[in-house]
Backbone as JSON Lines, residues from 0, in Angstrom:
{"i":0,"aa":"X","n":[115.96,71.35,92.48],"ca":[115.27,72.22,93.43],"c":[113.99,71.52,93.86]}
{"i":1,"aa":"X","n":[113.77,71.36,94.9],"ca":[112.83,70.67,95.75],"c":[111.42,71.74,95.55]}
{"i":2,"aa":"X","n":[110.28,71.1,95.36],"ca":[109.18,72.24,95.62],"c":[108.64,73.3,96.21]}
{"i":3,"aa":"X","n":[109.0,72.78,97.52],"ca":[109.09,73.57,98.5],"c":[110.02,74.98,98.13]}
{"i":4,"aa":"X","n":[111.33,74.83,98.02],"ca":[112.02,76.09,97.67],"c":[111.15,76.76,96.19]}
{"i":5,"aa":"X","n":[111.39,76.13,95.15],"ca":[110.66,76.73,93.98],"c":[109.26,77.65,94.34]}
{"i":6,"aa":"X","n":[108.59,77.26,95.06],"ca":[107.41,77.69,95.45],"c":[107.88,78.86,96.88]}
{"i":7,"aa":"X","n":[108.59,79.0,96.82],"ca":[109.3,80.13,97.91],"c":[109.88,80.88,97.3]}
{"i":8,"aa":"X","n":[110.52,80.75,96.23],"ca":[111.43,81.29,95.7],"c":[110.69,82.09,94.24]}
{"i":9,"aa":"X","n":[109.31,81.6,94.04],"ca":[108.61,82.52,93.52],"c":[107.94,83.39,94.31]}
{"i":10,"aa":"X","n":[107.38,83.39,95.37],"ca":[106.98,84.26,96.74],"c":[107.61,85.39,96.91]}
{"i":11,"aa":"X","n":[109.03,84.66,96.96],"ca":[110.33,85.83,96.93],"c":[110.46,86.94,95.75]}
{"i":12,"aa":"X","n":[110.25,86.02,94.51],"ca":[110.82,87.06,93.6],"c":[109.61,87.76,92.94]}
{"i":13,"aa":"X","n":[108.71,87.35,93.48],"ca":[107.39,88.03,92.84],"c":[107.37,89.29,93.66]}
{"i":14,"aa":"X","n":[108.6,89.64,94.76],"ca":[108.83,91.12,95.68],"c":[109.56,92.07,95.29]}
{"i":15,"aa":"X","n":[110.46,91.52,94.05],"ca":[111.39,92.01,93.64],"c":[111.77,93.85,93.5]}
{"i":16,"aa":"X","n":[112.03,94.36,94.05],"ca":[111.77,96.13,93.58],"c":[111.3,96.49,94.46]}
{"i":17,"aa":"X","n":[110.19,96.01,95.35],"ca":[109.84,96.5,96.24],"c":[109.93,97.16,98.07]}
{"i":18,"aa":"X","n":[109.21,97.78,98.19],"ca":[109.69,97.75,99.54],"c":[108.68,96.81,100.44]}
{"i":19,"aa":"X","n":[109.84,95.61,101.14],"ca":[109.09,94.56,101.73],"c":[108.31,94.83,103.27]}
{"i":20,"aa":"X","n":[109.21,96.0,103.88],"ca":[108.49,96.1,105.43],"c":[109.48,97.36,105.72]}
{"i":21,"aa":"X","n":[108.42,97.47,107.15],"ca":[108.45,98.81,107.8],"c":[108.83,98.57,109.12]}
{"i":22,"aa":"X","n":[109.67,98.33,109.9],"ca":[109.9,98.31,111.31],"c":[109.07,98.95,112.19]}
{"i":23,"aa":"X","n":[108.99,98.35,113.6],"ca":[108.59,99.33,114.96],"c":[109.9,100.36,114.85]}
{"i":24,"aa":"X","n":[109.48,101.35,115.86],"ca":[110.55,102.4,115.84],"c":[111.15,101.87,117.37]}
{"i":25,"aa":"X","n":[112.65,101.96,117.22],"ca":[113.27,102.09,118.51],"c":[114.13,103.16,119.27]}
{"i":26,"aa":"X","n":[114.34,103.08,120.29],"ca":[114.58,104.24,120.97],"c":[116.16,104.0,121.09]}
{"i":27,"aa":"X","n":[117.23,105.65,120.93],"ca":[118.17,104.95,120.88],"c":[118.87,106.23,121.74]}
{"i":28,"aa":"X","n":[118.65,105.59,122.97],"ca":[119.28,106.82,124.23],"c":[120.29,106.52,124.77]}
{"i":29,"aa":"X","n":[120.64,107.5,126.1],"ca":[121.97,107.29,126.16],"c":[122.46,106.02,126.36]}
{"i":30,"aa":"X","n":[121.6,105.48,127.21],"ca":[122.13,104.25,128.31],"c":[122.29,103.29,126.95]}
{"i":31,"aa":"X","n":[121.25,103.18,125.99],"ca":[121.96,102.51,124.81],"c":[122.91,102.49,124.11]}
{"i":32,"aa":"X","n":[123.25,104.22,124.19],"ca":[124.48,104.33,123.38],"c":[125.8,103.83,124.56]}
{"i":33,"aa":"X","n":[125.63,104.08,125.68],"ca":[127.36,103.72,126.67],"c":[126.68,102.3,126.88]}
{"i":34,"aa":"X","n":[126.38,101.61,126.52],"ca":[126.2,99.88,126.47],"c":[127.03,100.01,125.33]}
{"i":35,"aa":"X","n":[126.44,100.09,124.42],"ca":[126.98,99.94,123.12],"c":[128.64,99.96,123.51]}
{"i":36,"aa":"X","n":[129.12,101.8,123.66],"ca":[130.54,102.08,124.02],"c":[130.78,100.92,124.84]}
{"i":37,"aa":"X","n":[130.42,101.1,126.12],"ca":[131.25,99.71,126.75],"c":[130.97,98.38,126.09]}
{"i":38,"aa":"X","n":[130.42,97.95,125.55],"ca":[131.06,96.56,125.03],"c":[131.86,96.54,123.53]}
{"i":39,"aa":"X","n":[131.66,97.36,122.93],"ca":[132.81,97.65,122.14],"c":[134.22,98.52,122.23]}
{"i":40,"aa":"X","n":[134.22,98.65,123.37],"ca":[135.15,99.71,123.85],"c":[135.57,101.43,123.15]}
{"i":41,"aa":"X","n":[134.22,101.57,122.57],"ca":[135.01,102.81,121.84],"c":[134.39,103.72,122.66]}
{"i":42,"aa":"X","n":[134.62,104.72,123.27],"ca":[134.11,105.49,124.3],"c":[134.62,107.18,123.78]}
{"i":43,"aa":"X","n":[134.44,106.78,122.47],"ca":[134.59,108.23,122.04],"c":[133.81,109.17,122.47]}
{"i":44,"aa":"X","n":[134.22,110.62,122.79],"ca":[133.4,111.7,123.54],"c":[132.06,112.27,122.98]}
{"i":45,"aa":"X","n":[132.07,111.48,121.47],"ca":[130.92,112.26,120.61],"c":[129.9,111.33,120.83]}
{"i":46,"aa":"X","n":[130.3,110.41,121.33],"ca":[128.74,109.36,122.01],"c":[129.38,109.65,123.41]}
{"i":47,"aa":"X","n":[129.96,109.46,124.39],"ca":[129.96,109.19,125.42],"c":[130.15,110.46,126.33]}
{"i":48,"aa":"X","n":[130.09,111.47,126.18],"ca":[130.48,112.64,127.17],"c":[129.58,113.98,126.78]}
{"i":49,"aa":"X","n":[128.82,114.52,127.42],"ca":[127.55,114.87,127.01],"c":[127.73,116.31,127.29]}
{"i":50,"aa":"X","n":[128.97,117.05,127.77],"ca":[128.94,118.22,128.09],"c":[130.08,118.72,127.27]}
{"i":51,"aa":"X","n":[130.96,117.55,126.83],"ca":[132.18,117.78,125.57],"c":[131.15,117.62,124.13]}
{"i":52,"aa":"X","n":[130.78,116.83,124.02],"ca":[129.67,116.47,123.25],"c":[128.52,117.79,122.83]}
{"i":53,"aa":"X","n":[128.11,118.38,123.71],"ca":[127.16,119.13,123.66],"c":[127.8,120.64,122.29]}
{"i":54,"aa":"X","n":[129.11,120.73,123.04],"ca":[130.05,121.86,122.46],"c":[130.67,121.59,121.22]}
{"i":55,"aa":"X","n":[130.71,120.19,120.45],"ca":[130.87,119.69,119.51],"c":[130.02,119.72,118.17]}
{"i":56,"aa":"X","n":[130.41,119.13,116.55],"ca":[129.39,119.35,115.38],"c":[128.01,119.02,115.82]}
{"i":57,"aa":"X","n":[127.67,117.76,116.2],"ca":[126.64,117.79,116.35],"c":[125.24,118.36,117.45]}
{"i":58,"aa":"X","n":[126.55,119.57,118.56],"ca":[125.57,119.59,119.11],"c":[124.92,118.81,120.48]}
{"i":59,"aa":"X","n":[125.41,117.32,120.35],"ca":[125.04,116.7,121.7],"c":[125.59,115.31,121.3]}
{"i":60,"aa":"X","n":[125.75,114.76,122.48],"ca":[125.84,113.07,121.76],"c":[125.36,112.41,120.85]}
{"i":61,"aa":"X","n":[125.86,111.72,119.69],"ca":[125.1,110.86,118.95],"c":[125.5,109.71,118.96]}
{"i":62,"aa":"X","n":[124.61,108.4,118.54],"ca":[125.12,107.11,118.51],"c":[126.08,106.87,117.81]}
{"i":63,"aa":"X","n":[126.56,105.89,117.86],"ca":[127.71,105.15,117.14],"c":[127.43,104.8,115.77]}
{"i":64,"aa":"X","n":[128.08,104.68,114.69],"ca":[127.46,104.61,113.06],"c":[126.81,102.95,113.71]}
{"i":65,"aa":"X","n":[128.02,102.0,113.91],"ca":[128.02,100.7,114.12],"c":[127.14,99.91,114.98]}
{"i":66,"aa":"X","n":[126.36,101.01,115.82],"ca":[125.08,100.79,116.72],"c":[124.24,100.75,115.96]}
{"i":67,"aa":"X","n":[123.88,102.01,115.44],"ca":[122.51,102.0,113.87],"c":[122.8,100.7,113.3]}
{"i":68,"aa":"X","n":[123.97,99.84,112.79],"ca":[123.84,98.78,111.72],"c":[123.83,97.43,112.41]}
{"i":69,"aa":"X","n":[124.24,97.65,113.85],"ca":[123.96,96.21,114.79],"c":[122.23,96.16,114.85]}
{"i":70,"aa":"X","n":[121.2,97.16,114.67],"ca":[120.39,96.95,115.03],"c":[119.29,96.51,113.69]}
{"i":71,"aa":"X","n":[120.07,96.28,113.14],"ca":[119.23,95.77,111.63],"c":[118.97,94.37,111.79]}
{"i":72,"aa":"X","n":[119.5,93.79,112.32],"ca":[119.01,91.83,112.32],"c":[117.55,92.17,113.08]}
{"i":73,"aa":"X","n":[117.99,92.94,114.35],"ca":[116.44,93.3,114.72],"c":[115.52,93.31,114.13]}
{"i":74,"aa":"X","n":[115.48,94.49,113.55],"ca":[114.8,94.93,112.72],"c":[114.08,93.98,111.21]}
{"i":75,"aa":"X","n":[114.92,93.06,111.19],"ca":[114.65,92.83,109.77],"c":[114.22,91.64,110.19]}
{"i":76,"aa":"X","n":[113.99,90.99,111.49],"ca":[112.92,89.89,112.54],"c":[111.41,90.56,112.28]}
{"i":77,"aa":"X","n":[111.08,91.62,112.14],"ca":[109.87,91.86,112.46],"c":[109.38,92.13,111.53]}
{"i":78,"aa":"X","n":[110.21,91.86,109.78],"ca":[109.64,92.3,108.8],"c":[109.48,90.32,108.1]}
{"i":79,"aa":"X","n":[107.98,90.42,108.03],"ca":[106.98,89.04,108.04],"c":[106.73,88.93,106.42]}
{"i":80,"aa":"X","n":[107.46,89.66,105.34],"ca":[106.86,89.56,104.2],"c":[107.66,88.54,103.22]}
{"i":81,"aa":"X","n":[108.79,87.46,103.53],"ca":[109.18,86.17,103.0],"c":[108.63,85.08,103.98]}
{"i":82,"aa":"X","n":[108.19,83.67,103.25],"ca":[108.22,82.73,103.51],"c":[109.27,82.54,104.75]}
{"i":83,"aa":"X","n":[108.56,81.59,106.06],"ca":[109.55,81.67,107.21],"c":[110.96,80.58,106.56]}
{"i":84,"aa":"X","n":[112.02,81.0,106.5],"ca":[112.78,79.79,106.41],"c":[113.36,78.82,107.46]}
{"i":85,"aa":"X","n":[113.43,77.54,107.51],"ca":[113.66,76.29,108.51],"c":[115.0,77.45,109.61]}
{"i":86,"aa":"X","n":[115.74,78.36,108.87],"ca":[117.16,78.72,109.46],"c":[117.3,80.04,108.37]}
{"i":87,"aa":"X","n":[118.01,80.88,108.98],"ca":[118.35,81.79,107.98],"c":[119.78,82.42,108.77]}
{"i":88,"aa":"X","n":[120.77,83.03,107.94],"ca":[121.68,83.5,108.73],"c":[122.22,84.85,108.14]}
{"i":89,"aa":"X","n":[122.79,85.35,108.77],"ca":[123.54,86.73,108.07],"c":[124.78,86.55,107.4]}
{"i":90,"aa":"X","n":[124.25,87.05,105.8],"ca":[125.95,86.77,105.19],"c":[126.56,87.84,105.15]}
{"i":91,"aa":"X","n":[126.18,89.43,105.75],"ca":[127.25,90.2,105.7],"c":[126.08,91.96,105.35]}
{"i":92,"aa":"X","n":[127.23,92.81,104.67],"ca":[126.42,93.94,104.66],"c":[127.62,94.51,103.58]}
{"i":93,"aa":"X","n":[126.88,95.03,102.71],"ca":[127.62,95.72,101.23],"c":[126.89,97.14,101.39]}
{"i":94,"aa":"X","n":[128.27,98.18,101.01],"ca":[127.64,99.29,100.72],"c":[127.19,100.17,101.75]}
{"i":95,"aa":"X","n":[127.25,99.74,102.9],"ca":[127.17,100.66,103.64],"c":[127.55,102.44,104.31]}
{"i":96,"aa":"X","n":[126.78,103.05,104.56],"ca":[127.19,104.51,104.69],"c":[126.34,104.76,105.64]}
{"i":97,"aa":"X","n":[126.81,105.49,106.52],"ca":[126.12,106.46,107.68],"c":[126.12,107.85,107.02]}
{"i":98,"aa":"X","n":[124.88,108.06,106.5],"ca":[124.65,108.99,105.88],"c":[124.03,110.67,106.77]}
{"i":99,"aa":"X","n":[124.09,110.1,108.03],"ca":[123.72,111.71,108.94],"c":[123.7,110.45,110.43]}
{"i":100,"aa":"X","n":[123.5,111.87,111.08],"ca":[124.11,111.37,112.7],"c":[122.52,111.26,113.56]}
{"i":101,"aa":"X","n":[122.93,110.46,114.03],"ca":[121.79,109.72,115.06],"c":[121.97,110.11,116.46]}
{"i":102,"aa":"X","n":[121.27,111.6,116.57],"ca":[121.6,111.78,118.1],"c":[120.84,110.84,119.36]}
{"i":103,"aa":"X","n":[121.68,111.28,120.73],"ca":[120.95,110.39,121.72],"c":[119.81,110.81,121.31]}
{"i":104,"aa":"X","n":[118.67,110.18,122.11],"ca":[117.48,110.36,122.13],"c":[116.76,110.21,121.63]}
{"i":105,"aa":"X","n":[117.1,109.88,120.32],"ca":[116.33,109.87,118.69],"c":[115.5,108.1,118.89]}
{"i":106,"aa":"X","n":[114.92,108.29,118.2],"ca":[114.08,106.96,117.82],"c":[113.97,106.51,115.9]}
{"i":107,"aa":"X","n":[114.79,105.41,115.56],"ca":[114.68,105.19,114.51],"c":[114.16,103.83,113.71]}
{"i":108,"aa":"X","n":[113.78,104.14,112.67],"ca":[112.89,102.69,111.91],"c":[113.7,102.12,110.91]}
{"i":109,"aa":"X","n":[113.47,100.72,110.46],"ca":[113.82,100.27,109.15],"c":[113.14,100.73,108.24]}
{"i":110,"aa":"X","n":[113.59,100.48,107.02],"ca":[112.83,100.52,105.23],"c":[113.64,99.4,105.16]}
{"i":111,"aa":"X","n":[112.62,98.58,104.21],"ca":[113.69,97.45,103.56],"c":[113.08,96.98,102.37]}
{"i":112,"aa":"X","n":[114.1,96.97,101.35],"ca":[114.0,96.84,99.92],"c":[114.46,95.41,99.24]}
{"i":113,"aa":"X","n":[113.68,94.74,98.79],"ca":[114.18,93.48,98.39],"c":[114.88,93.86,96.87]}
{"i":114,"aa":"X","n":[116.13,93.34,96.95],"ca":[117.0,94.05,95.27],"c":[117.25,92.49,94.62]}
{"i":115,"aa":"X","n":[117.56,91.77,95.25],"ca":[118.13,90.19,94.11],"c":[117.69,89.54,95.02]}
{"i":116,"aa":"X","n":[117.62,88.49,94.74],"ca":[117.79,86.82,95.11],"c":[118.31,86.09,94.36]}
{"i":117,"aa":"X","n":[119.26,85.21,94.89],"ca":[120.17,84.46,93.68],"c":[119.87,82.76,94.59]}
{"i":118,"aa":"X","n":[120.1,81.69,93.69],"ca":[119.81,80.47,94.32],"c":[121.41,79.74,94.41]}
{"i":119,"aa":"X","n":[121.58,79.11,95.77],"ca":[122.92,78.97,95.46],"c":[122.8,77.28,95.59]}
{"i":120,"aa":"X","n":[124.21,76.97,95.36],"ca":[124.51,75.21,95.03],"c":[123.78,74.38,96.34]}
{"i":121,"aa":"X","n":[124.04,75.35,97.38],"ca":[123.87,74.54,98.76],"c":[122.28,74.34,99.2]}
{"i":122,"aa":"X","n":[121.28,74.68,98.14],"ca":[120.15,74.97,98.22],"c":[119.2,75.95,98.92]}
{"i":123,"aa":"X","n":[120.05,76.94,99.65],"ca":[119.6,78.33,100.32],"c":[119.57,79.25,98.99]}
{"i":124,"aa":"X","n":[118.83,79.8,99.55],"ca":[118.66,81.17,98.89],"c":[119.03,82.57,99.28]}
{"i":125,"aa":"X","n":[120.22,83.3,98.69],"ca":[120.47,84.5,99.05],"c":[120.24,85.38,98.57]}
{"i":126,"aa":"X","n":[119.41,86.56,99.92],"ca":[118.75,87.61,99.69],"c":[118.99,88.76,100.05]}
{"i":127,"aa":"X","n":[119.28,89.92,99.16],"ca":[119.76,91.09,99.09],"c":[119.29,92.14,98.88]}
{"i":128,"aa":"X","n":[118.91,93.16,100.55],"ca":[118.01,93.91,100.48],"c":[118.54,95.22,101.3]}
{"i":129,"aa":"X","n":[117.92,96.62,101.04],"ca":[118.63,97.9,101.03],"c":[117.66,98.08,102.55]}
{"i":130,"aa":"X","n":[118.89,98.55,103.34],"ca":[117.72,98.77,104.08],"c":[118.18,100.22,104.66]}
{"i":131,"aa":"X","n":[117.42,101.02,105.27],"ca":[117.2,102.34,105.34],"c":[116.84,102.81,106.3]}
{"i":132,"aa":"X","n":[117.67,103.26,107.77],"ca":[117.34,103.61,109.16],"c":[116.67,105.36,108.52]}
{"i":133,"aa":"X","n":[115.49,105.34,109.27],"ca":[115.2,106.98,108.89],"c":[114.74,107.0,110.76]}
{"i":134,"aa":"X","n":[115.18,108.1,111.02],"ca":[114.6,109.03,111.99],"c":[113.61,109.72,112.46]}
{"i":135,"aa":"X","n":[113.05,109.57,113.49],"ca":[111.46,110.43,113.38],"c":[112.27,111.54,113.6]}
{"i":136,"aa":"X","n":[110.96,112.08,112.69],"ca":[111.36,113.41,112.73],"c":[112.04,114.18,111.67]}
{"i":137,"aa":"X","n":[112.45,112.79,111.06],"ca":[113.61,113.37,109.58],"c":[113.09,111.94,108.81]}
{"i":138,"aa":"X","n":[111.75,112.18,108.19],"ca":[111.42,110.61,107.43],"c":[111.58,110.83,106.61]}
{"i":139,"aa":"X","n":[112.24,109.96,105.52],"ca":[112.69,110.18,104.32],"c":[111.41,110.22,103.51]}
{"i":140,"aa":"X","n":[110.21,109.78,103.63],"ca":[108.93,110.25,102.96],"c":[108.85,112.16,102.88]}
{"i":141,"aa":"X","n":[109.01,112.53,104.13],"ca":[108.98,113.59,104.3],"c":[109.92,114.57,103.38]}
{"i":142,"aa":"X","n":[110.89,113.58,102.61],"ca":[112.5,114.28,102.05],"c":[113.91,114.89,103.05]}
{"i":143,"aa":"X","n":[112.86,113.92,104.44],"ca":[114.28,113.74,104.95],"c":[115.87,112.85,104.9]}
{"i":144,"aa":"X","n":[116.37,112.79,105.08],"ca":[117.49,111.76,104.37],"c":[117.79,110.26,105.86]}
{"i":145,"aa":"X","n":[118.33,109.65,105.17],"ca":[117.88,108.24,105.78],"c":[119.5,108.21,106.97]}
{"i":146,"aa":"X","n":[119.61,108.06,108.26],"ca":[120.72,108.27,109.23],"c":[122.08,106.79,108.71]}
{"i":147,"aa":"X","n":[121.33,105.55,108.09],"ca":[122.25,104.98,107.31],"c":[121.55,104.03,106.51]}
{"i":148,"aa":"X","n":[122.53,103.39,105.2],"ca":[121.95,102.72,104.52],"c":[122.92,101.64,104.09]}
{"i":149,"aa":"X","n":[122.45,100.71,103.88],"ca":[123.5,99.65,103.66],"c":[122.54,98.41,103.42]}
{"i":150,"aa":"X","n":[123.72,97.9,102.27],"ca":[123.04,96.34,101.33],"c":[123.03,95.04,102.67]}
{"i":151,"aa":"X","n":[121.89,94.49,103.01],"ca":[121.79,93.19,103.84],"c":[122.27,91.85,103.02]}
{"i":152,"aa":"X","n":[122.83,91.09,103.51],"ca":[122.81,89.96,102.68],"c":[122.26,89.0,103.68]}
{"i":153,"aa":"X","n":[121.16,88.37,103.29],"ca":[120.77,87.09,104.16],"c":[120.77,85.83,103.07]}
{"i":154,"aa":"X","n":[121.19,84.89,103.94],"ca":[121.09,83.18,103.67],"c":[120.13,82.63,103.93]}
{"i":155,"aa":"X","n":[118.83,82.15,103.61],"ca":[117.7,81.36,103.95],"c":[117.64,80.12,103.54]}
{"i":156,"aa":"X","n":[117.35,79.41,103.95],"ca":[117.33,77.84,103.69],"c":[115.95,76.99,104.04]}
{"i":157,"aa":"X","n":[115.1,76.7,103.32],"ca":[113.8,76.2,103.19],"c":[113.61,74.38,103.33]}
């Protein structure tokens, strides 16, 4: 292990348990949600039709589960609390659950929890962290419950 990583890789784990960052909040309306539908083609009526929608569980359109979890790389750009790495990439997402519905209109934030870091052969470091869309309006500080949650896995390489 080169110094450089060792000396990152205590940075890292000296975070361990904690919660590393807090996102800007984003807005997640309609025109976001029928982008979304049209480029994934799912144009289900519970995001996309607002007067079938309205008469439905929730009440009105809500986003897509898979919109809330596309928007986590975002999100997890603006959280500044690891060492920058030369490259970092996404290895995936464990554990995930859409735990309540994200209507149009809503505006939601990250939580993000650093849980492991493991050092691998290739000399990156992979990092595994919980992260936690909450809703204004329904903040899980407040004991509101979080709209989804799911394990990040990132690859960093120093």
């Amino acid at each position: 292990m080169t110094g450089a990583i060792a000396e990152n890789l205590a940075v890292i784990r000296a975070r361990l348990g904690e919660e590393v960052g807090v996102s800007d909040w984003v807005l997640v309306d309609r025109a976001r949600i029928q982008a979304f539908a049209d480029a994934t083609l799912d144009q289900q009526w519970i995001h996309t039709d607002p007067e079938r929608a309205a008469k439905g569980p929730f009440g009105g359109p809500i986003a897509h589960g898979l919109l809330s979890l596309s928007l986590l790389p975002y999100f997890a750009e603006q959280m500044d609390w690891a060492p920058t790495p030369r490259m970092s990439v996404n290895y995936g997402y464990e554990k995930v659950r859409f735990t309540a519905p994200l209507p149009a209109g809503s505006r939601v934030r990250c939580r993000q929890t650093l849980d492991r870091v493991e050092e691998r052969p290739d000399g990156g470091l992979m990092l595994a962290t919980t992260c936690r869309l909450e809703r204004d309006g329904d903040l899980m500080a407040d004991g509101g419950r979080p709209v989804l949650v799911a394990e990040a896995l990132g690859l960093f390489f120093y």
